[in-house]
BARO-152006 format. One line per field, with one value per residue: residue in three letters; x, y, z of N, C-alpha, C, O, CB in turn; residue number from 1. Coordinates in steps of 0.05 Angstrom, whole numbers. Atoms other than C-alpha are relative to their C-alpha. Glycine has a CB too. Example, Ala and Ser with C-alpha at 12.3 -4.5 7.8 and 13.67 -1.06 7.14 Angstrom:
REM residues 2
residuo: [ALA, SER]
n_x: [18, -16]
n_y: [-24, -24]
n_z: [0, -1]
ca_x: [246, 273]
ca_y: [-90, -21]
ca_z: [156, 143]
c_x: [18, -15]
c_y: [24, 22]
c_z: [0, 14]
o_x: [39, -5]
o_y: [24, 44]
o_z: [13, 18]
cb_x: [-20, 9]
cb_y: [1, 9]
cb_z: [25, -29]
num: [1, 2]
REM end
This chain:
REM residues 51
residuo: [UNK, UNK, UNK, UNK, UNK, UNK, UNK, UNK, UNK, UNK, UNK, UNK, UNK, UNK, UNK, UNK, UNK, UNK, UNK, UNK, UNK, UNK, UNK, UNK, UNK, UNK, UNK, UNK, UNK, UNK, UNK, UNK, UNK, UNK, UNK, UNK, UNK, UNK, UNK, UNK, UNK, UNK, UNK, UNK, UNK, UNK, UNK, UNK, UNK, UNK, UNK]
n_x: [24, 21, 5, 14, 33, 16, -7, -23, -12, -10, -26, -6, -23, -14, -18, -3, -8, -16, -3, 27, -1, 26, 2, 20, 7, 24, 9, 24, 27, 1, -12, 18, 4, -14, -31, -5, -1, -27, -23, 3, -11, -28, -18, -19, 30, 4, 22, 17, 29, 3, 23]
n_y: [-13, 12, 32, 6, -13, 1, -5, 14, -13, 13, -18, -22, -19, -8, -22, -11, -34, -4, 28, 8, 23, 11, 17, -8, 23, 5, 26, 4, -7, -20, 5, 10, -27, 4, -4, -31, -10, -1, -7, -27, 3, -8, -19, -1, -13, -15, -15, 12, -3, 14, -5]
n_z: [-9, 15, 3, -26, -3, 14, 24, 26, 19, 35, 3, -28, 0, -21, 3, -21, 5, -29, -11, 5, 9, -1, 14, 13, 3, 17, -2, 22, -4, -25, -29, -22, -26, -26, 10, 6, -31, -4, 13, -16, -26, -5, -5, 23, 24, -12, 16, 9, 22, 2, 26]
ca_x: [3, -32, -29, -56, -118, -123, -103, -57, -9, 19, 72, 105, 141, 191, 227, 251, 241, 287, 284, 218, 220, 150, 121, 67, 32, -15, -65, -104, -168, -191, -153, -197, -227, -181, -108, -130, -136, -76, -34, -68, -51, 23, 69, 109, 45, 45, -12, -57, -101, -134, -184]
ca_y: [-146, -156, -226, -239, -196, -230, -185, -195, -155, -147, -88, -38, 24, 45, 113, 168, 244, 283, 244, 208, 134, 111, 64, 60, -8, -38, -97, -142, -117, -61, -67, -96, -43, -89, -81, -2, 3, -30, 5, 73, 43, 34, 68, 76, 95, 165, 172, 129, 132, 93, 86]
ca_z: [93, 28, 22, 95, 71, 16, -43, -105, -117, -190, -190, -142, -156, -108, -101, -55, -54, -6, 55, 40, 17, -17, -53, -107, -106, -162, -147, -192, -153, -102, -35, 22, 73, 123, 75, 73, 150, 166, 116, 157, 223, 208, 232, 172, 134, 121, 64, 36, -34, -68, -139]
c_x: [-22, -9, -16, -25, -3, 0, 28, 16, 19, 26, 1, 24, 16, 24, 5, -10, 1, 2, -21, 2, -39, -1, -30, -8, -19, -12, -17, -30, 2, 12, -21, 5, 30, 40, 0, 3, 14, 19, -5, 12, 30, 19, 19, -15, -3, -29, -8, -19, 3, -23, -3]
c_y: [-5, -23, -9, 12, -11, 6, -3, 22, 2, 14, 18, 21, 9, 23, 18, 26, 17, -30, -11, -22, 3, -22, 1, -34, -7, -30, -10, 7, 29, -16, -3, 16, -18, 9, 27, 8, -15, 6, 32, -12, -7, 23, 17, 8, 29, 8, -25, 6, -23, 1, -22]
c_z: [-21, -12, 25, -6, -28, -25, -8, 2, -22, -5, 21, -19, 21, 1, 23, -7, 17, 8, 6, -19, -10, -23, -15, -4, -25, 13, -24, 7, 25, 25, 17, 20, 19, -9, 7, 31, 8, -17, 14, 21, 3, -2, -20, -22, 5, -20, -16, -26, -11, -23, -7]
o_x: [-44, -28, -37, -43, -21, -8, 48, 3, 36, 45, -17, 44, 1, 47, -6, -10, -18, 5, -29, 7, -55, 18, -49, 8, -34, 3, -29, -47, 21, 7, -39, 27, 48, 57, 21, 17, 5, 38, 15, 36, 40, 23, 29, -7, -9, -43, 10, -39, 22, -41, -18]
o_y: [-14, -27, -20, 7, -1, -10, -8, 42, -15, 2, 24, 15, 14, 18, 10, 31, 21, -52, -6, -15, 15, -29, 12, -47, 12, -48, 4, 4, 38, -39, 13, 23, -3, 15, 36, 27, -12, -8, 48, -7, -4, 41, 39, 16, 37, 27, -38, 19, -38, 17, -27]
o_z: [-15, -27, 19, 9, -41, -42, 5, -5, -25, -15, 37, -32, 40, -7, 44, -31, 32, -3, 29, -42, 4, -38, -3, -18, -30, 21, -40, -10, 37, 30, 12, 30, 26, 7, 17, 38, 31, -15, 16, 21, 25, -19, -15, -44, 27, -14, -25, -21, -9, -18, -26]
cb_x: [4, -1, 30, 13, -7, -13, -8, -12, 4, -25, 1, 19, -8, 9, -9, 26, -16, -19, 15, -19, 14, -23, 8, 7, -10, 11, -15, -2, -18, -32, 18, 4, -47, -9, 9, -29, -22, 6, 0, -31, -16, 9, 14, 13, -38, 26, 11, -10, -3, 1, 5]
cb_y: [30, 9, -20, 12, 40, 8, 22, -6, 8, 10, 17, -21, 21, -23, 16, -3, 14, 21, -2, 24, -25, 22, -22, 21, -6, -2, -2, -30, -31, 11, 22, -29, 0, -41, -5, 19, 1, -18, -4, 14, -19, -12, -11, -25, -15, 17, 28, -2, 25, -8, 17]
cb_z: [4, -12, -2, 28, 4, 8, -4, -37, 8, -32, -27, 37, -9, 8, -20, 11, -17, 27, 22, -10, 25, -2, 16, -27, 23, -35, 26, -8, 12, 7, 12, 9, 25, 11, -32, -18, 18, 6, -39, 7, 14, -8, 15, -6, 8, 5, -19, 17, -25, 21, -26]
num: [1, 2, 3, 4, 5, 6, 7, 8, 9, 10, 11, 12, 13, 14, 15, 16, 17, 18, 19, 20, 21, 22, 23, 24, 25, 26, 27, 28, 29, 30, 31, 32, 33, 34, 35, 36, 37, 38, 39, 40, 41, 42, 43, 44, 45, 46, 47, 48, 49, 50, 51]
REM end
C-alpha cells in the first residue's frame, strides 16, 4: 500500500494487546493524503495517526 503511493518505508513495529494486533509504521517522509485514505478505508484499519 505504501509503495503503490509512493512512500518509503524505513521501520515497523509490530505487537499485540489482548486480542488486538497493530502495527506502528515509520516513513522517511509524511504519508501521502492517498496512503492515509486507504489505510482509513481498510477494513482491517481500525485507527489511524499521523505527525
Amino acid at each position: 500500500m505504501f509503495a503503490d503511493a509512493g512512500d518509503n518505508v524505513i521501520g515497523q513495529h509490530l505487537s499485540t494487546r489482548d486480542h488486538l494486533g497493530y502495527a506502528i509504521t515509520d516513513a522517511s517522509d509524511p504519508l501521502s493524503a492517498e496512503a492515509i485514505a486507504d489505510l482509513q478505508a481498510s477494513e482491517q484499519c481500525v485507527w489511524v495517526r499521523t505527525w
